[in-house]
C-alpha positions as CSV (number, residue, x, y, z in Angstrom):
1,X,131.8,113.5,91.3
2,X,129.7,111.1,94.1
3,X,132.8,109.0,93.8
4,X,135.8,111.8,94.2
5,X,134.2,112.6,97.7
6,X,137.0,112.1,100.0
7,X,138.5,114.8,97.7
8,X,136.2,117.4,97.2
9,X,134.7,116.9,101.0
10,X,137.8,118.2,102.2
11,X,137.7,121.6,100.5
12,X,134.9,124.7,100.1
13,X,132.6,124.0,97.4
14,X,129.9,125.2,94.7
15,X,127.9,123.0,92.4
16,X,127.0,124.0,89.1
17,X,124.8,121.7,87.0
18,X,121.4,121.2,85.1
19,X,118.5,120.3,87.5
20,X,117.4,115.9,86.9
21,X,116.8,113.7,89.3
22,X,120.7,113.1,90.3
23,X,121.5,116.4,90.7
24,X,118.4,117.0,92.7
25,X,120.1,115.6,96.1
26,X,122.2,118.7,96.2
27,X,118.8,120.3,97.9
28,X,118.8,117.5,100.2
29,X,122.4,117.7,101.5
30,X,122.1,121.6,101.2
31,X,124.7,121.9,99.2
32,X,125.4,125.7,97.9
33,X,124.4,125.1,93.7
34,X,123.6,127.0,90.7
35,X,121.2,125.8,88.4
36,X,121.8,126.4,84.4
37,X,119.6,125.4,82.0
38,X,120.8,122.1,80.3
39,X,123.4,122.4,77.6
40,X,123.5,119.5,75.3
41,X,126.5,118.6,73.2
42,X,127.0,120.7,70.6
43,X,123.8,123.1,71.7
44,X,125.9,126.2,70.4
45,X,122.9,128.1,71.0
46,X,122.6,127.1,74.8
47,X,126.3,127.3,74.6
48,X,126.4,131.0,73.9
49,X,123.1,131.4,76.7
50,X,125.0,130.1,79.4
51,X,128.3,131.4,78.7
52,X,127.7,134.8,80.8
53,X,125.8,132.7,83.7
54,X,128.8,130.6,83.5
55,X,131.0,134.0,83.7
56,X,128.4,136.0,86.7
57,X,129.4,132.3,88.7
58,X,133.2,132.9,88.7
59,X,133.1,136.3,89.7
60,X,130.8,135.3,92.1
61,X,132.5,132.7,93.5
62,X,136.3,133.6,92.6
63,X,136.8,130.0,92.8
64,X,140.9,128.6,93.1
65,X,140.1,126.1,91.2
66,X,137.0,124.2,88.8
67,X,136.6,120.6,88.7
68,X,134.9,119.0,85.8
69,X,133.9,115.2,85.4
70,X,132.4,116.3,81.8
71,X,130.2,117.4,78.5
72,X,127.8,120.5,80.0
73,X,129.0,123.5,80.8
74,X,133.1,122.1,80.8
75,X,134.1,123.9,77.9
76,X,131.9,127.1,79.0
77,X,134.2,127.0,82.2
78,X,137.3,125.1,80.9
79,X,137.6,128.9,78.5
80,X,136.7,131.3,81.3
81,X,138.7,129.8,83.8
82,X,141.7,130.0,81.0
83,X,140.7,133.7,80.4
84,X,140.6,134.6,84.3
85,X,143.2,132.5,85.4
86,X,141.6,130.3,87.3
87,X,142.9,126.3,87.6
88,X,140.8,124.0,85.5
89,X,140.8,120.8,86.0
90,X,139.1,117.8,84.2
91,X,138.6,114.2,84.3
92,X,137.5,112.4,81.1
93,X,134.4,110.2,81.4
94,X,135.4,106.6,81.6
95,X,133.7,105.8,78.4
96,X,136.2,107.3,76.6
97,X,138.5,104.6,76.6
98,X,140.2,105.1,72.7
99,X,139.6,108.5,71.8
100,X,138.9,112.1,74.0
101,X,135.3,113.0,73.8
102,X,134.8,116.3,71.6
103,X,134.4,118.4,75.1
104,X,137.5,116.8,76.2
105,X,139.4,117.3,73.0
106,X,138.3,120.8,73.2
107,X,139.3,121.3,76.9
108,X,142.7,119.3,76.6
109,X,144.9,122.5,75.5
110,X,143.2,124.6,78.1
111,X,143.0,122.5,81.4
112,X,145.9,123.0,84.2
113,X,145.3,119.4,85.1
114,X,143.2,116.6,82.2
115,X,142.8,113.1,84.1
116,X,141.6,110.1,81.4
117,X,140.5,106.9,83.1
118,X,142.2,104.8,80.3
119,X,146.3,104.4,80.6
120,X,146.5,104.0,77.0
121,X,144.9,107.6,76.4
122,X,148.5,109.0,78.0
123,X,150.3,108.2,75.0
124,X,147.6,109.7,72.4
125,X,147.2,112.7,74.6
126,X,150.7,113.4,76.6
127,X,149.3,116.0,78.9
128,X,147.0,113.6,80.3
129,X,147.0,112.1,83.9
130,X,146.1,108.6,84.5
131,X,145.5,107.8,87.8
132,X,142.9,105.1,87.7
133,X,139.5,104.6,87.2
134,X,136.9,106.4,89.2
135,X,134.8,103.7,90.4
């Protein structure tokens, strides 16, 4: 996300992520932020815990749209935001450079917009976007 800032600098924000040490500088810049506990891939059990934190967030918030740059809590708020109406969009980690990650395989039918970092991924996966690398 550091490196989509001219983008999401422009626009009213909210933050939702696990607390580490990267994430930790939202305090700093006093960024608004939600804190869920972290969700590892395929924690179904953490999965199903945050699912209604995910949920109290969006009706919260009542965001116009969701950005996602991956794994966590996407799918949690790639299906609510589907269910609410809400644009999702996502952009596929740059490691995924033959195949969607299983989040991002997941996500693909349900995201409004699905960015992949990988020109080649646009013919596997026609919905995709390419629009470069985020570097």
């Amino acid at each position: 996300m550091k490196d989509i800032e001219p983008f999401w600098s422009q626009h009213e924000r909210v933050w939702v992520t696990d607390f580490k040490q990267d994430t930790s500088l939202l305090i700093e810049l006093e960024e608004s932020v939600y804190w869920l506990s972290y969700q590892g891939p395929r924690d179904w059990m953490r999965f199903c815990l945050n699912f209604p934190k995910v949920l109290r967030v969006l009706m919260v918030e009542r965001p116009d749209m969701v950005v996602s740059t991956g794994a966590n809590v996407a799918v949690n708020f790639a299906l609510l935001c589907k269910l609410l109406g809400i644009r999702f969009m996502y952009i596929e980690s740059i490691s995924r450079s033959d195949e969607l990650s299983l989040s991002g395989k997941i996500i693909y039918p349900l995201a409004d917009e699905f960015y992949v970092q990988w020109q080649n991924l646009t013919s596997k996966y026609p919905k995709a976007i390419f629009r470069g690398t985020v570097t």
